[in-house]
N, C-alpha and C positions, 0 to 999 in steps of 0.2 A: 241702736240709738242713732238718731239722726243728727247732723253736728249741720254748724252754719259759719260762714268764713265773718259776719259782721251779724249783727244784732243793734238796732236805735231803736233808742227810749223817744216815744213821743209819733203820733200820727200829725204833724203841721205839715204847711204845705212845706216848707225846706226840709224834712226830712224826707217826705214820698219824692221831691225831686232828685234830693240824694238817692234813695231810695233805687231811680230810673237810671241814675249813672251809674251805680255798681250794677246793677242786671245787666244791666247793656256792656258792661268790663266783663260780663263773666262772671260776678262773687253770686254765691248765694245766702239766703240772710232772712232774717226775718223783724218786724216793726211790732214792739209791744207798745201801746197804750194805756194808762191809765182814767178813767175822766170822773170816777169817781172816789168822791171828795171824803166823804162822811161814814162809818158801818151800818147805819140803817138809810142809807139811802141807796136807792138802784143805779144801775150803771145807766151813764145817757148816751143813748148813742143817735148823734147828729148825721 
């Protein structure tokens, strides 16, 4: 099992900037997003 030192909720842009300052420190992690809102609607991906 693979472990991750940090984990954000959210793709904005302040998270993927955060995101470049822990990579760049060293952490490894990974960014979940959710964008879908409703059970019958499809995920949108922008």
């Amino acid at each position: 099992m693979e472990g991750y030192d940090v984990v954000l909720i959210g793709a904005g842009h302040n998270a993927l900037v955060c995101a470049a300052y822990l990579v760049k420190a060293g952490y490894s992690g990974v960014i979940a997003n959710l964008l879908q809102k409703f059970k019958h609607e499809k995920p949108n991906f922008r």
